[in-house]
C-alpha positions as CSV (number, residue, x, y, z in Angstrom):
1,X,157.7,225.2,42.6
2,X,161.2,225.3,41.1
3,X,159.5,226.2,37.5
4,X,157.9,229.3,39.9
5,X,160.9,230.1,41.0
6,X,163.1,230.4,37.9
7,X,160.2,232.1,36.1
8,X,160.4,234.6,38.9
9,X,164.2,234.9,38.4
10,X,164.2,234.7,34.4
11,X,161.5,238.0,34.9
12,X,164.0,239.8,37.1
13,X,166.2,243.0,35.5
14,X,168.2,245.5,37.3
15,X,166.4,248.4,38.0
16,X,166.7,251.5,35.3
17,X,168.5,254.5,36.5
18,X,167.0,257.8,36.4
19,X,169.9,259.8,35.3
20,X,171.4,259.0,31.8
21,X,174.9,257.9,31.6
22,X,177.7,256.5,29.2
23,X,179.6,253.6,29.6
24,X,178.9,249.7,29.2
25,X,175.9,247.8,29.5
26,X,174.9,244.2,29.3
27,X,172.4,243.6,25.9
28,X,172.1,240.0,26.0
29,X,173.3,236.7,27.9
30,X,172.8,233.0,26.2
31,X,173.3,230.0,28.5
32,X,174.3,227.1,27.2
33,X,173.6,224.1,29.7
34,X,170.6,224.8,31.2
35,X,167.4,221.8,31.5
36,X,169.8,219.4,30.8
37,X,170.3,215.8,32.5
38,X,172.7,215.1,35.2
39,X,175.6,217.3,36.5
40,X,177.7,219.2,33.9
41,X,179.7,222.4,33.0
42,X,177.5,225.8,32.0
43,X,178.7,227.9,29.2
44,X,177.8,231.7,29.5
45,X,178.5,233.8,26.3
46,X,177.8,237.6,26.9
47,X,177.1,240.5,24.8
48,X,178.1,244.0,26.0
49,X,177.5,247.2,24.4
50,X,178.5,250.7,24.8
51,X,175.6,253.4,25.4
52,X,175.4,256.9,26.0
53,X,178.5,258.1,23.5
54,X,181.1,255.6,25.4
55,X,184.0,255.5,24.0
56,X,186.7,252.7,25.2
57,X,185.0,252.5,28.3
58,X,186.4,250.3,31.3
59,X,184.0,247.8,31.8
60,X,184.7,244.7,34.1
61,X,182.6,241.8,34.1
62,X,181.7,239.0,36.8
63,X,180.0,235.7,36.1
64,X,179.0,233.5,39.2
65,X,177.3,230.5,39.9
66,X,176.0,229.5,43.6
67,X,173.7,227.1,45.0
68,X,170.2,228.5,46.4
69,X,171.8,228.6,49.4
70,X,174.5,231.0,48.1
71,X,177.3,228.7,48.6
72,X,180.0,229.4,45.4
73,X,179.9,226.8,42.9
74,X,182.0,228.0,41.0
75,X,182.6,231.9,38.8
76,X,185.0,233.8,36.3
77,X,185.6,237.7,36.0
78,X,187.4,240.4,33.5
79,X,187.7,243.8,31.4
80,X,186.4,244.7,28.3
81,X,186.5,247.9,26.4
82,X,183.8,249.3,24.8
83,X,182.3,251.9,22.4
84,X,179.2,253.3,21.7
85,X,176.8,251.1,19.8
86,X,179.6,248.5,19.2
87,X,178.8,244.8,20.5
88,X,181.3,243.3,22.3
89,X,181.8,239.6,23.3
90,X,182.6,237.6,25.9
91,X,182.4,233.9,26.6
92,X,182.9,231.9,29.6
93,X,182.9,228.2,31.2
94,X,181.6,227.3,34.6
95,X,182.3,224.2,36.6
96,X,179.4,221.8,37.0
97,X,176.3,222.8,38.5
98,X,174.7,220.2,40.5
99,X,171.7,218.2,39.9
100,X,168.5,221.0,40.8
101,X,168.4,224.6,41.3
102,X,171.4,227.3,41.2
103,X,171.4,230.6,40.7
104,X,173.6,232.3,38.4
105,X,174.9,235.7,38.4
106,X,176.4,238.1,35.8
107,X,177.2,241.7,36.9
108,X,179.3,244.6,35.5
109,X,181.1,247.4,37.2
110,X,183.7,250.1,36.3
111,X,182.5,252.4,33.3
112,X,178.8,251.3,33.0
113,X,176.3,253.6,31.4
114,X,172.3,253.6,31.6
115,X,170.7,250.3,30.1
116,X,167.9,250.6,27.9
117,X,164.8,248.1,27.4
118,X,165.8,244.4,28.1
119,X,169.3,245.4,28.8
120,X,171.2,244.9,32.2
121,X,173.7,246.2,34.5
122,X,173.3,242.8,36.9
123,X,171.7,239.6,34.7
124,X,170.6,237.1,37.5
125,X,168.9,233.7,36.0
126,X,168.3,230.5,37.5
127,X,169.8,226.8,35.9
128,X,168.4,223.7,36.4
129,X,170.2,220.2,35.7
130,X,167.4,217.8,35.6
131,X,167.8,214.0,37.5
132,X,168.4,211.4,35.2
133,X,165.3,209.2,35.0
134,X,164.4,207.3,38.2
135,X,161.4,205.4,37.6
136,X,160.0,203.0,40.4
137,X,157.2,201.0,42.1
138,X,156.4,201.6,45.0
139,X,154.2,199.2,47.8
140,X,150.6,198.6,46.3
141,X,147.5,198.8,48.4
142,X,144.9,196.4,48.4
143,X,141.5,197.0,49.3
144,X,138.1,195.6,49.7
145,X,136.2,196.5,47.4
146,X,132.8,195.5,45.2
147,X,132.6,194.4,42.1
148,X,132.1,197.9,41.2
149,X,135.5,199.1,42.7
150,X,133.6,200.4,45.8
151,X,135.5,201.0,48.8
152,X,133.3,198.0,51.4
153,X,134.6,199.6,54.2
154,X,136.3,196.4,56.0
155,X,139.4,197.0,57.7
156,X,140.6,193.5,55.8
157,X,140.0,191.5,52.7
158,X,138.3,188.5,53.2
159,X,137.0,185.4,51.0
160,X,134.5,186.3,48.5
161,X,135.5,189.7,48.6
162,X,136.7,191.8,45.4
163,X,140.2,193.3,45.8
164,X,141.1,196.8,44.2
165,X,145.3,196.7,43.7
166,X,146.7,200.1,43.9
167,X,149.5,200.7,42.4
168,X,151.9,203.6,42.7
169,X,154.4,205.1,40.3
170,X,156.9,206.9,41.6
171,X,159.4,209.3,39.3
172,X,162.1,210.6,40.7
173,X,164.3,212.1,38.4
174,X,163.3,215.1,36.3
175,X,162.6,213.1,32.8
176,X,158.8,212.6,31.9
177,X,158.2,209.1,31.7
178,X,155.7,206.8,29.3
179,X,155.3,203.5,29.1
180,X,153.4,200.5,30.5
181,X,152.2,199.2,34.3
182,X,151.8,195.3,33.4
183,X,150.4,193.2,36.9
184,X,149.5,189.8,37.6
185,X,147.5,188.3,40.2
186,X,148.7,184.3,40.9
187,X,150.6,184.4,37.8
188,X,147.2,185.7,35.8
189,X,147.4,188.6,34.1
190,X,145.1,191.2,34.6
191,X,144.8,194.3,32.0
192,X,148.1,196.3,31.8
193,X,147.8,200.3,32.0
194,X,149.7,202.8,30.2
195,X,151.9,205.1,32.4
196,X,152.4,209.0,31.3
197,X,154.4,211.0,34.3
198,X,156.2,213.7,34.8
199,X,159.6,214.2,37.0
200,X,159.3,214.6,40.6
201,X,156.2,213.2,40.9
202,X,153.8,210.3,42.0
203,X,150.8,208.6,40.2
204,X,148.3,205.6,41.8
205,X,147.2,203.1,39.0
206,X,144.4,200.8,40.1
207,X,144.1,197.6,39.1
208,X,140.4,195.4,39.9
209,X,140.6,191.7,40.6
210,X,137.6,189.2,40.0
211,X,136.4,187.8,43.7
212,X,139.3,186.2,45.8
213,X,139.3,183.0,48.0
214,X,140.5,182.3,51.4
215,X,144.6,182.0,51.8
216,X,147.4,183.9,50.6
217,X,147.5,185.6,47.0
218,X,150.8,186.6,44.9
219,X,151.4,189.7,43.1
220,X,153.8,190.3,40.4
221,X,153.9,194.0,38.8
222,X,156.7,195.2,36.5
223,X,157.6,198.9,34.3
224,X,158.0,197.9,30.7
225,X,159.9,201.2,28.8
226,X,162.3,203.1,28.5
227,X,165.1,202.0,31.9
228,X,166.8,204.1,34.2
229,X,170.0,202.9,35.9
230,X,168.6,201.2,38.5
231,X,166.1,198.3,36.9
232,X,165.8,196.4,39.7
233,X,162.6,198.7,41.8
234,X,160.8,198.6,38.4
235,X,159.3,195.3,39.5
236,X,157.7,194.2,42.5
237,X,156.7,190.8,44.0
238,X,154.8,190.2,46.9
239,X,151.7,188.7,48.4
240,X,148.5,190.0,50.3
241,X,146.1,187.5,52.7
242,X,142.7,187.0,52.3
243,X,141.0,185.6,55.7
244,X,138.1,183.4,55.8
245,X,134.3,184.8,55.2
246,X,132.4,186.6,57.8
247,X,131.9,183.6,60.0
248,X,129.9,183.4,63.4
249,X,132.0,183.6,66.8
250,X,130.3,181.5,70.0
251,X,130.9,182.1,72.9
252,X,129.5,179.1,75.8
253,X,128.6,179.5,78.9
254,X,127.5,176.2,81.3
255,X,125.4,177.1,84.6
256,X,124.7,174.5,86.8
257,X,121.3,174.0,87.8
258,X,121.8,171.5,91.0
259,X,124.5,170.0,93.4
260,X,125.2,166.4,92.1
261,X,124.2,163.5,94.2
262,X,125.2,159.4,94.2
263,X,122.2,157.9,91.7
264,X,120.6,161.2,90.7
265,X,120.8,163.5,87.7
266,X,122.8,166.6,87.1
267,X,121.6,169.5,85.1
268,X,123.5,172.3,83.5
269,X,121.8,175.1,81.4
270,X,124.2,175.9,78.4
271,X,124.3,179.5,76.7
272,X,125.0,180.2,73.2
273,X,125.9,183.9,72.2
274,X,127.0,184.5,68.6
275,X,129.1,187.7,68.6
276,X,130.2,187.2,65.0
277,X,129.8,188.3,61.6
278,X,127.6,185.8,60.6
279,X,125.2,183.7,61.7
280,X,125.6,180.0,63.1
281,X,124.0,176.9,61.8
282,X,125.9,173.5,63.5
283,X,126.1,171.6,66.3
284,X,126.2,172.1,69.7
285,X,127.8,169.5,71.5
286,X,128.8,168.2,75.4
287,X,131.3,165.6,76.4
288,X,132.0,164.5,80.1
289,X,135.3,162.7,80.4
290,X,135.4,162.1,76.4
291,X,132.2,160.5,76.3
292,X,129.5,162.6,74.6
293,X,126.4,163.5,76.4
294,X,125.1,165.8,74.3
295,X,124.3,166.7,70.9
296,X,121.9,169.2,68.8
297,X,121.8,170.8,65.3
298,X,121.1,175.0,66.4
299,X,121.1,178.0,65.2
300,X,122.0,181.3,66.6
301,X,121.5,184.4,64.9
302,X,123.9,187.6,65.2
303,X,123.8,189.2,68.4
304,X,121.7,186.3,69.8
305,X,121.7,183.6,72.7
306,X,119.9,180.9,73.1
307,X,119.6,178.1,75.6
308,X,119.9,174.7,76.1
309,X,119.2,172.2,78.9
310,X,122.3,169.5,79.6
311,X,120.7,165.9,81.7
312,X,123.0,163.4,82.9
313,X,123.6,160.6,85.5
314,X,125.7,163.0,88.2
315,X,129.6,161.2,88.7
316,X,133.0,163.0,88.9
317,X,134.2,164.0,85.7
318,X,134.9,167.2,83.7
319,X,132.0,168.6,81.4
320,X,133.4,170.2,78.2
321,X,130.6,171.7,75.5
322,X,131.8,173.4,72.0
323,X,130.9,173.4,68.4
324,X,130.9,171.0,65.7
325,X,129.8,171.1,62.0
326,X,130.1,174.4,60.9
327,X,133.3,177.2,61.1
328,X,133.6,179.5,63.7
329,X,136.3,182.7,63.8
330,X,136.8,181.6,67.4
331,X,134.4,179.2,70.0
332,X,135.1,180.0,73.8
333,X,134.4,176.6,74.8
334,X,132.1,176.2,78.0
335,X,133.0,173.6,81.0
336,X,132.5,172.4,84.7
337,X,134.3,170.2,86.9
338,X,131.7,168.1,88.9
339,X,133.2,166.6,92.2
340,X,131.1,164.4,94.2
341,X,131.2,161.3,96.3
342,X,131.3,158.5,94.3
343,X,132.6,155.0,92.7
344,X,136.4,154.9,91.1
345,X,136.7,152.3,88.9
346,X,140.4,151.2,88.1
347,X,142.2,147.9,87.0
348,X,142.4,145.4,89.4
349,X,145.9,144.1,88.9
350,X,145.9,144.8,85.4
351,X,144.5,147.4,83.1
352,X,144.6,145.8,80.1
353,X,142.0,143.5,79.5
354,X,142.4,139.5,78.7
355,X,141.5,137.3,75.5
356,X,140.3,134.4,76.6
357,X,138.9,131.0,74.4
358,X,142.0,131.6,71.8
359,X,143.1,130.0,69.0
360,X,140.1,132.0,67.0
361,X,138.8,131.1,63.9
362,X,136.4,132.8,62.0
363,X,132.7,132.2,63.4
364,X,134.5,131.7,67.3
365,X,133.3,133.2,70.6
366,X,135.9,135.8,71.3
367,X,135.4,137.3,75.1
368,X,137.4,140.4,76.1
369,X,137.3,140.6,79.9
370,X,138.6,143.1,82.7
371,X,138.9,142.3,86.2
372,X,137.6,146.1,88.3
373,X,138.2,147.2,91.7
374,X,136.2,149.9,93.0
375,X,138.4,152.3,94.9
376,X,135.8,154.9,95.4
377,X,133.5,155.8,98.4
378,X,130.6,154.6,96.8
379,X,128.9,151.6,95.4
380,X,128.6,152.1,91.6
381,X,128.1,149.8,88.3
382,X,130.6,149.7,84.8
383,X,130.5,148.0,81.9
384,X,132.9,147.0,78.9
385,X,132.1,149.0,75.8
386,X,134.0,148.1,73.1
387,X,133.8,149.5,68.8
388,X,134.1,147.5,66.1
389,X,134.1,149.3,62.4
390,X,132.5,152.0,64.0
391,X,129.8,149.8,66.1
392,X,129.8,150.1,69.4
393,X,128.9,147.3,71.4
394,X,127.9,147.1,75.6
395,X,128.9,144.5,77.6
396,X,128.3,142.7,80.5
397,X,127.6,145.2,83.3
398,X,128.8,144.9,87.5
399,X,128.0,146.5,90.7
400,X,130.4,146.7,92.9
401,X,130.2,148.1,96.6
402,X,133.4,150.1,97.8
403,X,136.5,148.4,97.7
404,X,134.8,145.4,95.7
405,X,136.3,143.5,92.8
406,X,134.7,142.5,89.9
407,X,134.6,141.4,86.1
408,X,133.6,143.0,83.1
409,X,133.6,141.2,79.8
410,X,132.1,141.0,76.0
411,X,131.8,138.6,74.0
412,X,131.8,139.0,70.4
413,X,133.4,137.0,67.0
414,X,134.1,138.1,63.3
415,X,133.1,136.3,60.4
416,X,136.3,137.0,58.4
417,X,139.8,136.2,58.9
418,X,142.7,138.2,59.7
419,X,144.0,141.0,62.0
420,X,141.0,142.7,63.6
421,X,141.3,145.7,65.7
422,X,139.4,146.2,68.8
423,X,138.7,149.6,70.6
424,X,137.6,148.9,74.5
425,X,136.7,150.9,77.2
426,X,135.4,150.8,80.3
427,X,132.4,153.0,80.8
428,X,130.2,154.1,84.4
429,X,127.2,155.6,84.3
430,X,127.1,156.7,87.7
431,X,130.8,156.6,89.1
432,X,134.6,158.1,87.8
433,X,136.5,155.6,85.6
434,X,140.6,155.8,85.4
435,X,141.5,157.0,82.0
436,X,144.4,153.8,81.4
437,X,140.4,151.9,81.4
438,X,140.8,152.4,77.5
439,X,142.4,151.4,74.6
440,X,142.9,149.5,71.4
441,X,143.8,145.3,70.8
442,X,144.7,143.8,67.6
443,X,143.1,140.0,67.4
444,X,144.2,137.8,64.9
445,X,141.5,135.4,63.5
446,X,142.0,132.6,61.2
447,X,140.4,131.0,58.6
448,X,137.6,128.7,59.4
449,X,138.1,124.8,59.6
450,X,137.7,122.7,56.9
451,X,135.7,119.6,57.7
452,X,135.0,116.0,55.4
453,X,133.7,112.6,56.3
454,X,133.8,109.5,54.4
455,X,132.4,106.3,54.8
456,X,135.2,103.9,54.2
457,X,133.1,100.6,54.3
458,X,129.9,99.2,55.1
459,X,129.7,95.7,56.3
460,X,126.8,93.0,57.2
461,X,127.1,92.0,60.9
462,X,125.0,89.9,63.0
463,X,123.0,92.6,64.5
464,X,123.5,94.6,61.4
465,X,125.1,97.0,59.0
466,X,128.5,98.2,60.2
467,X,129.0,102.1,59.1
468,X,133.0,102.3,58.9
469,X,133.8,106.1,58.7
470,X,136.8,108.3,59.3
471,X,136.5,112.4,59.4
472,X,139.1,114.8,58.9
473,X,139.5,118.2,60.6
474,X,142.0,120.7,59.6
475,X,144.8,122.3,61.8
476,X,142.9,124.9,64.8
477,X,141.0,123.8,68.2
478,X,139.3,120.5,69.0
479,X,135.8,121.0,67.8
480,X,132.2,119.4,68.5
481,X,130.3,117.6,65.9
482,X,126.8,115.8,65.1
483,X,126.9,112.9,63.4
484,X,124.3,111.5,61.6
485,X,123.8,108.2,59.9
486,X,121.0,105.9,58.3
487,X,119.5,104.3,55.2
488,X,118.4,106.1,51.6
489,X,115.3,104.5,50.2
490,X,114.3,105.9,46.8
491,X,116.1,108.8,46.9
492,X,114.5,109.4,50.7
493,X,116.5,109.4,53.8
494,X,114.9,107.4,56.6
495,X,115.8,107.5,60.3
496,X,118.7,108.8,61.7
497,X,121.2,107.5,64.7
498,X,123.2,110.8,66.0
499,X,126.3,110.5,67.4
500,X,127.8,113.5,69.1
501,X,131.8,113.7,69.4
502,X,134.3,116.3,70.1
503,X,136.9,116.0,67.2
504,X,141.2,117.1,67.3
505,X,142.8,118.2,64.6
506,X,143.9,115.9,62.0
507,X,141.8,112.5,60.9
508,X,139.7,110.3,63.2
509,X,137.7,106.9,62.7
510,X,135.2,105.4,63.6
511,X,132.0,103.1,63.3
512,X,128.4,103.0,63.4
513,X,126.1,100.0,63.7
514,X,122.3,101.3,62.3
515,X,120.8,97.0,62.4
516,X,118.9,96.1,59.5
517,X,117.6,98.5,57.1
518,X,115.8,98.3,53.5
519,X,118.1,100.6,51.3
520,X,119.7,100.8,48.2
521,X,122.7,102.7,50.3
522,X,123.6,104.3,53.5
523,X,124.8,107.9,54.6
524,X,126.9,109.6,57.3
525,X,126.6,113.2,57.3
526,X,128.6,115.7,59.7
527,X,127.4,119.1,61.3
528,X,129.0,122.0,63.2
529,X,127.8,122.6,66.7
530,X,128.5,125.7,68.0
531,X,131.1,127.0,65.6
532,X,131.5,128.1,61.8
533,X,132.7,125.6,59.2
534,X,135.0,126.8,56.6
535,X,135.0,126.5,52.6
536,X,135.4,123.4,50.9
537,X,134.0,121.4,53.6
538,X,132.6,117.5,52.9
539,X,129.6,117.7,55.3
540,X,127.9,113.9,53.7
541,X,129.0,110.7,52.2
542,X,126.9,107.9,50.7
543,X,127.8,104.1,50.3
544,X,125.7,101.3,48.3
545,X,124.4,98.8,51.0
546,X,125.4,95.3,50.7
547,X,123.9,92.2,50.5
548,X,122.7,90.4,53.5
């Protein structure tokens, strides 16, 4: 536009008298200062000629120059005398014109004659100062796109998608500018471009990235030529999001099929509709007061529902059914609150329940038991569940009419030593159970016990041989042993006398008589009963027989 304009003005001449006259007339005008950078003085020099026979003709001259809204910038005036033929000249400085357009002006008056071809009486041309360079980047665009650079049409980018990077160039300033458009993409760089632009003027270079993952992605893009004043908008930093892949949406619905009665079973029918962009391949799944009741591996297509039945023992509680196993943009989780007449199990004095039979070794009986009350308004049964390493174990189970107290328990023992932890619960199949009914115990277990016996002597007697014996135990609980002793005959073991004792801690004696027996020696062997001997146990002990 401002190239159509002073084209427009450059073309421009004062119009050509008909009548012929002498005097002065303006033959040429140079203009020193014109496309140049930046604010700055304009130099006019002006060449006036006498026509028409003049001779010392009165010619005054006027040089303006005013913005293109005809606000005075700045101008100079005076005489000149002229002849015929004879070139006269004047030169003249004008304060700065400002950065754009201005118009300036050169007219002459007094004695003026007729101008000929490309001569004037009024010279009117337009200057230009041109903005120093002012090269920038502006905001990029990113788009989904193919792998072909084809708009997908999503509103947003999202995992697996290709992104195109649009990049603009902006110029402001009136200097052409060429150099390079260099971009990286999570600090890998992709191609760089080459930049060619022109003042005053914007250009979009596009930029395609491989496929993109889920998350947040960093941009770096820089101008590498010639600088302007202002370096720092010839970079950019910044970062787009990529969200996840087109992913299903469920949405649950539970509708209960009957009213829920003491001892019968409640039904629900659950609806699945998948109003996503993908379809849904995972679980299904119900839990009623954190206990799951339900679980199944489906499928729902876009746009589909399907249907699934819920069964259950009908007590109090609240039904909650979502998704599992596979993503989702968003599940709308389904539940129900059942109330109904029923049992209300709580602590009965305590809700945390006892360890009883300790010290514990290895190989012990441990029993975890809970002393219930039924608070409710109907008779109803529990149990002790407790999970061990991910095993879940039941316990003992009680009925309990209304207002009824009761014990539930489990026994149970580990085989190794140390600190063991122990996840309980109480759990009703047909009544509501306090939530404090839970929890975790730590139960330390220690090693095994370590068990020897040794015959110390064997003497004749008169009603036989005399077994003298003594058996250590180490440090724990009292524990029960068989003992066992007789006669070896070639190699053989012959009949046994048992002897059954309950043995403390620490080292106990004592003596068998097994009578008369052919041998060449005699034994005493010890045996657990009921518990879980430890390494390094001395479970026998042989001793030559005398002579009798």
């Amino acid at each position: 536009m401002r190239r159509a304009i002073m084209v427009a003005f450059l073309l421009s001449m004062a119009l050509i008298p008909l009548a012929q006259g002498n005097g002065g007339v303006i033959d040429s005008v140079t203009i020193i200062g014109n496309n140049e950078i930046g604010e700055g003085p304009i130099e006019v020099n002006i060449t006036l000629v006498g026509v028409g026979g003049a001779n010392s003709a009165s010619v005054n001259w006027s040089v303006t120059l005013a913005d293109m809204e005809g606000n005075l910038i700045d101008s100079d005036n005076g005489n000149a005398l002229v002849n015929d033929g004879i070139e006269y000249y004047v030169e003249t400085m004008l304060g700065n014109a400002p950065l754009g357009l201005s118009n300036l002006t050169v007219t002459i008056s007094g004695d003026i004659g007729t101008p000929g071809q490309d001569q004037w009486l009024v010279h009117h041309s337009v200057i230009q100062r041109l903005r120093p360079l002012d090269i920038s980047i502006g905001t990029p665009i990113f788009n989904p796109v193919d792998s072909q650079g084809v708009d997908s049409g999503n509103l947003t980018i999202n995992d697996g998608d290709y992104v195109r990077i649009d990049v603009p160039v902006i110029n402001d300033g009136d200097v052409i500018w060429n150099g390079t458009l260099e971009l990286a993409l999570d600090s890998f760089s992709l191609d760089s471009q080459s930049v060619n632009i022109s003042g005053d003027s914007t250009e979009i270079y596009s930029f395609l990235t491989n496929q993109v993952t889920e998350g947040n992605h960093f941009v770096n893009a820089s101008l590498v030529g010639p600088a302007d004043s202002e370096p720092s908008d010839d970079v950019y930093a910044g970062q787009f999001e990529v969200g996840p892949p087109p992913l299903p949406a469920l949405e649950l619905e539970l509708e209960r099929l009957n009213e829920p009665e003491p001892g019968s079973q409640i039904s629900w029918i659950l609806s699945s509709y998948n109003s996503g962009e993908s379809n849904f391949t995972g679980e299904l799944v119900c839990f009623f007061d954190g206990e799951q009741v339900y679980l199944s591996n489906t499928t729902v297509l876009i746009s589909e529902t399907i249907n699934s039945t819920i069964s259950m023992s009908a007590k109090p509680g609240e039904l909650v059914c979502s998704t599992q196993g596979a993503r989702t943009s968003f599940t709308q989780n389904a539940t129900d609150i059942v109330s109904m007449t029923s049992a209300i199990f709580i602590g009965a004095g305590h809700s945390t329940p006892s360890l009883l039979g300790g010290p514990w070794h290895a190989g012990d009986e441990i029993t975890l038991s809970l002393l219930l009350r039924n608070e409710g308004d109907a008779t109803g049964s529990a149990m002790m569940q407790i999970e061990i390493d991910g095993a879940t174990m039941n316990g003992s189970s009680t009925t309990l009419d209304k207002g009824k107290a009761g014990e539930v328990s489990h026994d149970f023992s580990f085989t190794t030593a140390g600190d063991h932890v122990v996840n309980w619960t109480v759990f009703s199949p047909d009544g509501a159970v306090d939530t404090n009914l839970s929890g975790s115990i730590q139960i330390p277990v220690l090693a095994s016990q370590v068990i020897s016996i040794q015959i110390e002597s064997v003497d004749a007697a008169e009603d036989g041989m005399e077994i003298s014996w003594a058996v250590d135990l180490s440090d724990g609980r009292e524990r029960l042993v068989i003992l066992d002793f007789g006669v070896i005959q070639d190699g053989l073991k012959g009949d046994r006398i048992v002897e059954e004792r309950n043995l403390l801690p620490g080292r106990t004696y004592g003596s068998m008589n097994i009578g008369f027996q052919s041998g060449q020696k005699v034994f005493a062997d010890v045996a657990e009963s009921g518990w879980t001997i430890g390494f390094g146990s001395y479970t026998g002990d042989e001793f030559d027989m005398p002579q009798y």
